[in-house]
C-alpha positions as CSV (number, residue, x, y, z in Angstrom):
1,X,-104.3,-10.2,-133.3
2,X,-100.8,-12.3,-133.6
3,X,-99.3,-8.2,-134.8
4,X,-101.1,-6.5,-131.8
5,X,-99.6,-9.4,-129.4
6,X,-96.0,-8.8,-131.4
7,X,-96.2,-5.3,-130.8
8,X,-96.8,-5.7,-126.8
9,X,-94.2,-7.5,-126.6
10,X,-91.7,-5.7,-127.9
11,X,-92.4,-2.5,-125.8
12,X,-92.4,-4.8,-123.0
13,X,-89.2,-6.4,-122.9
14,X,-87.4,-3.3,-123.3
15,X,-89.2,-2.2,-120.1
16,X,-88.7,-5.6,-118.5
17,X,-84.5,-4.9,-118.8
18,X,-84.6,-1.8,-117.7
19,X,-86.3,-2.4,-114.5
20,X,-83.9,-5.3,-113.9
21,X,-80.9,-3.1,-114.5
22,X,-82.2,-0.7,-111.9
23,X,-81.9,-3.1,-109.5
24,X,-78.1,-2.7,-109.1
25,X,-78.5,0.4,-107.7
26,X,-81.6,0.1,-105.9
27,X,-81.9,2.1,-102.5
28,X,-80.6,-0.4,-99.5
29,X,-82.1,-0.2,-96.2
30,X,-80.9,2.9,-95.4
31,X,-82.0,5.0,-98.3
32,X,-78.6,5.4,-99.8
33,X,-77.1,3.2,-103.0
34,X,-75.6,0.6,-102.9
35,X,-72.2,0.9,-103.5
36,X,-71.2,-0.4,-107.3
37,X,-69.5,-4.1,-107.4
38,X,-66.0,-2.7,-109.7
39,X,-65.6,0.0,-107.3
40,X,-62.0,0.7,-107.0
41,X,-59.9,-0.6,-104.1
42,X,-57.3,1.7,-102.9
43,X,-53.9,-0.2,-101.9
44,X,-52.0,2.4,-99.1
45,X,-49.3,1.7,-97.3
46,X,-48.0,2.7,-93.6
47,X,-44.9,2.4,-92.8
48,X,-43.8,2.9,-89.1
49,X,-40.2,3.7,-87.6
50,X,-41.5,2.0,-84.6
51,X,-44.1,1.4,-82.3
52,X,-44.7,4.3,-79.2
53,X,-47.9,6.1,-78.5
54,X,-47.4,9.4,-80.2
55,X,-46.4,7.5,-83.8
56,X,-49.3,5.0,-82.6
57,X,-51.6,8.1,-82.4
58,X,-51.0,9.3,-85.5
59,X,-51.6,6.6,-87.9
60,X,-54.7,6.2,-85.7
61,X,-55.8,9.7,-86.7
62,X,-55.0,9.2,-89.9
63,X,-57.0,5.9,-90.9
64,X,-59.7,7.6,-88.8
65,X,-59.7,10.5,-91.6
66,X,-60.3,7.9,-94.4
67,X,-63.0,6.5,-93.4
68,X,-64.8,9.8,-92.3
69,X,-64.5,10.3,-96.0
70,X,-65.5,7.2,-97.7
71,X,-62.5,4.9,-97.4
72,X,-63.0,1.5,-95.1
73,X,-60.6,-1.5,-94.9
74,X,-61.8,-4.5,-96.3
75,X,-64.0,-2.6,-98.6
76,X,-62.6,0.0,-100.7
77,X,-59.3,0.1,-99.1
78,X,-56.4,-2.1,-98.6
79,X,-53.8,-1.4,-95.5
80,X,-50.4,-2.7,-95.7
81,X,-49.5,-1.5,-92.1
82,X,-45.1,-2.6,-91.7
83,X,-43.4,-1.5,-88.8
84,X,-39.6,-0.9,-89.0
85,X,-39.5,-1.9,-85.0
86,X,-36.3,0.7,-85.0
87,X,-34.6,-0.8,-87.1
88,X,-33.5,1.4,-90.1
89,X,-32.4,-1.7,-92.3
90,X,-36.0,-2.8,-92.4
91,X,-37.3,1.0,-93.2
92,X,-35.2,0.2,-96.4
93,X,-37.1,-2.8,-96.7
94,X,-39.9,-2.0,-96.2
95,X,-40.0,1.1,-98.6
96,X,-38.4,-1.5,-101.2
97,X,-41.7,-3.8,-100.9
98,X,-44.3,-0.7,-101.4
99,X,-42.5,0.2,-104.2
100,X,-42.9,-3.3,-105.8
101,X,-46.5,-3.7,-105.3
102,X,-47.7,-0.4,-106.7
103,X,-49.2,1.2,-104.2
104,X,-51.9,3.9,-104.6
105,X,-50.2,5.8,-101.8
106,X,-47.2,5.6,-99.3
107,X,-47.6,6.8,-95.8
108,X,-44.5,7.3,-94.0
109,X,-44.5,8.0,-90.4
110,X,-41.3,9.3,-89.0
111,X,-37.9,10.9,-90.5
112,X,-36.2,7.9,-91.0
113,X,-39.1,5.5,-92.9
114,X,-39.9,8.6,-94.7
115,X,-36.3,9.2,-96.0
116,X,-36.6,5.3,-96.8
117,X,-39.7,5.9,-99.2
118,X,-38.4,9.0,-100.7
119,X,-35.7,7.4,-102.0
120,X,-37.1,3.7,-103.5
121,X,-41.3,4.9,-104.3
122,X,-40.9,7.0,-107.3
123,X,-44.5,6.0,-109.1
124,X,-46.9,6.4,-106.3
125,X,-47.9,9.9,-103.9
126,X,-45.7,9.8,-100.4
127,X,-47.4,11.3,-97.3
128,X,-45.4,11.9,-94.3
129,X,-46.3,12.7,-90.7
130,X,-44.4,13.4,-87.7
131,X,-41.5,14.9,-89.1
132,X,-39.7,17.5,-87.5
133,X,-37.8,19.1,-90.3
134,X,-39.3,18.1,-93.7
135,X,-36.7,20.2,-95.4
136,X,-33.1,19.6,-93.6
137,X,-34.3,15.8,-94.0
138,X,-34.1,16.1,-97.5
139,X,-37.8,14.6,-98.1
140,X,-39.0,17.7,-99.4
141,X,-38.1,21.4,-101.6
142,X,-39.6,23.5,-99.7
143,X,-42.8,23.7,-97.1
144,X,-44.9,25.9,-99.7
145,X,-43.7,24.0,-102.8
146,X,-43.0,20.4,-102.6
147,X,-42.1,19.4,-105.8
148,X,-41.8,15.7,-106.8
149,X,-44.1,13.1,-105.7
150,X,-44.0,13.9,-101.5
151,X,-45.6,16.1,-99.4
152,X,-47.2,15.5,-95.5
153,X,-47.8,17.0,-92.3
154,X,-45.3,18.2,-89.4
155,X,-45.1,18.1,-86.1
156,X,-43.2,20.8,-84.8
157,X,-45.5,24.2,-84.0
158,X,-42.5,26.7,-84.1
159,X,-43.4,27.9,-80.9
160,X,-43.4,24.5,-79.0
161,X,-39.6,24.0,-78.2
162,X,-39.1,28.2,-77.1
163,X,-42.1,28.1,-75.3
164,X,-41.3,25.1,-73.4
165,X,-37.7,26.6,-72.4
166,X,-39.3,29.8,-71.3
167,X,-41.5,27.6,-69.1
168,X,-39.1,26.4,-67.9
169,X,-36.7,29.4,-66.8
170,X,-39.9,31.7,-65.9
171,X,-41.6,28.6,-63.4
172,X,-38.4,26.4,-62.1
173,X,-36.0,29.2,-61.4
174,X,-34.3,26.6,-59.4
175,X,-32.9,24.7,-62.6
176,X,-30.0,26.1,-64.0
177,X,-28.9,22.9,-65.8
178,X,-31.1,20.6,-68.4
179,X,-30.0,17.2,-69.1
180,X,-30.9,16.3,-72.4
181,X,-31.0,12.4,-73.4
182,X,-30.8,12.0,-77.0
183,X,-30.2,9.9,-80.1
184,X,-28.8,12.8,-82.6
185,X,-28.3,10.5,-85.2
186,X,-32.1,11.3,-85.3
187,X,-32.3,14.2,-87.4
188,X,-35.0,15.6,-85.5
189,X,-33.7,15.4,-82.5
190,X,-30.3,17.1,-83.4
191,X,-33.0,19.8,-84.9
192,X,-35.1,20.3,-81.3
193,X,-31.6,20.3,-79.8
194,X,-29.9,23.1,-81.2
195,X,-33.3,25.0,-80.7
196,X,-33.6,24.2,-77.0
197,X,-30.2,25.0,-76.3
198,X,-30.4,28.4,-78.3
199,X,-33.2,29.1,-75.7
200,X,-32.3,28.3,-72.6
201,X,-28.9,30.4,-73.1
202,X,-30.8,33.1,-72.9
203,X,-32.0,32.7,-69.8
204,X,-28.4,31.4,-68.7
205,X,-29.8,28.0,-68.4
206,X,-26.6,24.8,-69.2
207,X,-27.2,21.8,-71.2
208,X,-25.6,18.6,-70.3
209,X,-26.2,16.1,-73.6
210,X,-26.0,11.8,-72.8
211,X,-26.1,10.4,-75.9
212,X,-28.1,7.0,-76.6
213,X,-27.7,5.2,-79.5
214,X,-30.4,2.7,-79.2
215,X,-33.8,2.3,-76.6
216,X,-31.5,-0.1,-74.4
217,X,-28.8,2.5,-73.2
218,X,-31.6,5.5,-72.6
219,X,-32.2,4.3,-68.5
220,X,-28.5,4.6,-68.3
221,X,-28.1,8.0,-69.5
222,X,-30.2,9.2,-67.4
223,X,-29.0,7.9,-64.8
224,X,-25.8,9.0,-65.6
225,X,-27.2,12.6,-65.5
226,X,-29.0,12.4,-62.0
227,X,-27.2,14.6,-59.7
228,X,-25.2,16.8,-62.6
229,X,-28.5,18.5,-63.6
230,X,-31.7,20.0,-62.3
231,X,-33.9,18.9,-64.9
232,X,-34.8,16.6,-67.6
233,X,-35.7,16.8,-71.5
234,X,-36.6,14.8,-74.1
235,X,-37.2,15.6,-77.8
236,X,-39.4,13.9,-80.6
237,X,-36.4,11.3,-81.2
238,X,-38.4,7.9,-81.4
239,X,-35.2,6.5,-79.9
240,X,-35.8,7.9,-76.8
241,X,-39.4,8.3,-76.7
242,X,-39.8,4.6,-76.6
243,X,-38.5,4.0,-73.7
244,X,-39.2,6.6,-72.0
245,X,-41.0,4.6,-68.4
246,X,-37.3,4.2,-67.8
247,X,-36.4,8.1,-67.7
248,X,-40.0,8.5,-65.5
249,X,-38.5,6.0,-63.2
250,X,-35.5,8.2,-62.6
251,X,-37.0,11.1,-62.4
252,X,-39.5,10.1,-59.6
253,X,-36.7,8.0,-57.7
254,X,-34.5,11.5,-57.6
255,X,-37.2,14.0,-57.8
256,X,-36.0,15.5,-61.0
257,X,-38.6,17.2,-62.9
258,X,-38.8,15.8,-66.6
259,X,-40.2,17.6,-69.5
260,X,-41.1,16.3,-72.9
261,X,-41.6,17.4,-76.8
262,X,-45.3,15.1,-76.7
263,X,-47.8,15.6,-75.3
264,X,-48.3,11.4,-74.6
265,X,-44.9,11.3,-72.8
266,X,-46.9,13.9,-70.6
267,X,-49.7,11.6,-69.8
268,X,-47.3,9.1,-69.0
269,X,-45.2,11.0,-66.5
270,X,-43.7,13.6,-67.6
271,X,-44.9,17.0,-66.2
272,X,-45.3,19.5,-68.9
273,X,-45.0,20.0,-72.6
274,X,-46.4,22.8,-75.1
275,X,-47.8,20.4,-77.6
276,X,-51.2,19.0,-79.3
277,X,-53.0,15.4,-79.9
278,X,-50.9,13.1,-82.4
279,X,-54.4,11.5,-83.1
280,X,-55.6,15.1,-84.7
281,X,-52.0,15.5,-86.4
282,X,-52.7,12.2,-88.3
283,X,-56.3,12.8,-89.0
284,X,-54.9,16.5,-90.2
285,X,-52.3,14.0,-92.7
286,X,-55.6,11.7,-93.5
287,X,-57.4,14.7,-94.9
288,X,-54.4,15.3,-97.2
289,X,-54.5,12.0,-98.4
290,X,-58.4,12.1,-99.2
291,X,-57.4,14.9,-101.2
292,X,-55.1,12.6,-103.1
293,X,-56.8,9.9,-103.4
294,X,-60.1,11.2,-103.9
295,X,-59.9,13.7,-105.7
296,X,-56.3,13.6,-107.8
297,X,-54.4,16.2,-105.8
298,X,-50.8,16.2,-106.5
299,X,-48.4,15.9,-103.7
300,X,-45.9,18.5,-105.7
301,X,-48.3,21.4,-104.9
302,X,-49.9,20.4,-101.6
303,X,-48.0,22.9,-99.0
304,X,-46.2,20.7,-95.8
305,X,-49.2,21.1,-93.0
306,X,-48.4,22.2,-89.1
307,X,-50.3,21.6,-86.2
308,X,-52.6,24.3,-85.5
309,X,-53.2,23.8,-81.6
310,X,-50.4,24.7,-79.4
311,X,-51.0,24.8,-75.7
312,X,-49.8,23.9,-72.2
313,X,-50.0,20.5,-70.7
314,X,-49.2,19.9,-67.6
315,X,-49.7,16.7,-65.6
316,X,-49.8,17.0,-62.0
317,X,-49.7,13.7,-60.5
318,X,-46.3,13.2,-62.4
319,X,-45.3,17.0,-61.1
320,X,-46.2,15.6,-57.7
321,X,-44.1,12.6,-58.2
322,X,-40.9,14.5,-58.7
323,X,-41.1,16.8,-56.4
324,X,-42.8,20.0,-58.3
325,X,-45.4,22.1,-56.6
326,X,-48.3,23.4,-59.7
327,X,-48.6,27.0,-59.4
328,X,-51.7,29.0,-59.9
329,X,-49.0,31.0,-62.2
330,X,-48.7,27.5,-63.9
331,X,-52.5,26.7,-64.8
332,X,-53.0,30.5,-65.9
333,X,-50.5,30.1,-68.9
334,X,-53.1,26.7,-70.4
335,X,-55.8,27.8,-72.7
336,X,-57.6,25.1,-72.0
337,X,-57.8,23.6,-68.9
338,X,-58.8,20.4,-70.3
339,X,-54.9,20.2,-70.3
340,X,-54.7,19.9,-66.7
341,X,-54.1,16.4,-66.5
342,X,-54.4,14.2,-63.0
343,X,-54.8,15.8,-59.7
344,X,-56.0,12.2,-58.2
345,X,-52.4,11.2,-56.7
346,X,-52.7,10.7,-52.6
């Protein structure tokens, strides 16, 4: 009897364990495991060149991204979000303090934080996003081939600048001249520049540059513009961008029509751009970063990514503010007419 009671228990216990073990993974409410207590914790971190709604957008996009795939905050993911607030000392800063904690990935968001990382993160994977020029900034080889430990997505469809300028000369034959306030210390900026300029010559169309040198001085220049040109434009240069309600304000008060490289300086009161969400531009620089993180892609052979949207934007209660009339001719060049902003201005 005592060997029979010896032998039950000893197929029992075994039994016994093994049902407590299971436990750890046991459905939850839901139906679906429960995620594993040593589950890795991913440490990323966002640097920012400074806070507008386009840069905003995209490092909205782009935690959105992560956690479509698997990755929340608080959980299995750790954000260090540091903005530079313009100032390029504390990009170097910044980029210094990533690099000393080891981070499983570096996001940098604009030219001049990215340039930052680049040059002090050398042991962890750098992402960029809204870059104009990935290459003549020196963060990366080439767009197909990378090489080293950074790679990211642009923001500059090829088209976006020549398409804007042909707007421009085909719809407003009335502007001859284009103002242009800029900081081209940006690199970006002196970039968009030289390709506006190269278009509008060939419609005969002037530039008249006022060069800013920090967010303070941009209502200035365009004042100092107002009544030498016919037009305003702006290009992705975060200097500029961030204080732009000052350049709206001139533009309404002398009924000069402003356009813009974003669309979100569009829907503040600018009246046309050929551009695309920032918000999908980030989430298209999350999905890279899944990649990475997830499933050990290497920067050096992920190809730079460009937005694959391009369209019209036009917003007409701005238009209506300075002075334009939107043509049927106008709307007919939008894909979608989603991008037919406004319309409720009295």
């Amino acid at each position: 009897m005592k060997s029979a009671r010896l032998l039950t228990l000893l197929v029992a216990v075994p039994l016994i364990l093994a049902g407590c073990g299971s436990k750890n993974n046991a459905p939850d409410a839901s139906g679906s495991a429960a995620k594993p207590q040593d589950k890795k914790v991913y440490k990323v971190g966002i640097t920012q060149i400074v806070e507008h709604p386009s840069l905003n957008a995209t490092r909205e996009g782009f935690l959105a991204a992560l956690k479509d795939s698997g990755f929340v905050d608080k959980e299995n993911l750790q954000v260090d979000y540091q903005n530079a607030q313009g100032d390029p000392t504390n990009n170097l800063t910044i980029a210094q303090k990533f690099a000393a904690d080891k981070k499983d990935l570096v996001v940098a968001i604009a030219t001049s934080s990215a340039q930052a990382a680049v040059q002090n993160v050398k042991d962890a994977p750098i992402l960029f996003a809204a870059i104009t020029d990935p290459v003549g900034a020196k963060l990366v080889k080439s767009l197909d081939k990378p090489g080293g430990n950074v790679t990211g997505a642009a923001d500059t469809h090829p088209d976006a600048v020549p398409k804007l300028m042909d707007f421009i000369a085909a719809d407003f034959t009335k502007v001859k001249t284009v103002g242009i306030i800029a900081n081209e210390g940006e690199p970006n900026a002196a970039v968009m520049i030289q390709t506006a300029e190269t278009a509008l010559s060939k419609h005969g169309i002037k530039v008249v540059k006022a060069a800013v040198a920090n967010s303070s001085e941009v209502k200035q220049a365009a004042e100092s513009l107002a009544g030498r040109v016919d037009a305003f434009y702006i290009t992705l240069d975060n200097t500029v961008v961030s204080a732009v309600e000052s350049i709206i304000k001139v533009a309404n008060e002398k009924k000069i029509p402003f356009f813009s490289s974003d669309r979100d300086t569009v829907e503040k009161g600018a009246v046309a751009t050929y551009g695309f969400r920032y918000y999908d531009h980030g989430y298209q620089a999350g999905k890279m970063a899944v990649e990475i993180l997830k499933n050990g892609a290497k920067p050096a052979d992920m190809k730079v990514t460009f937005p694959d949207k391009l369209d019209l934007i036009i917003n007409q209660d701005a238009a209506k503010a300075q002075g334009v009339t939107i043509t049927d001719a106008m709307k007919n060049k939008m894909q979608d007419k989603k991008n037919l902003l406004g319309g409720t201005a009295k």
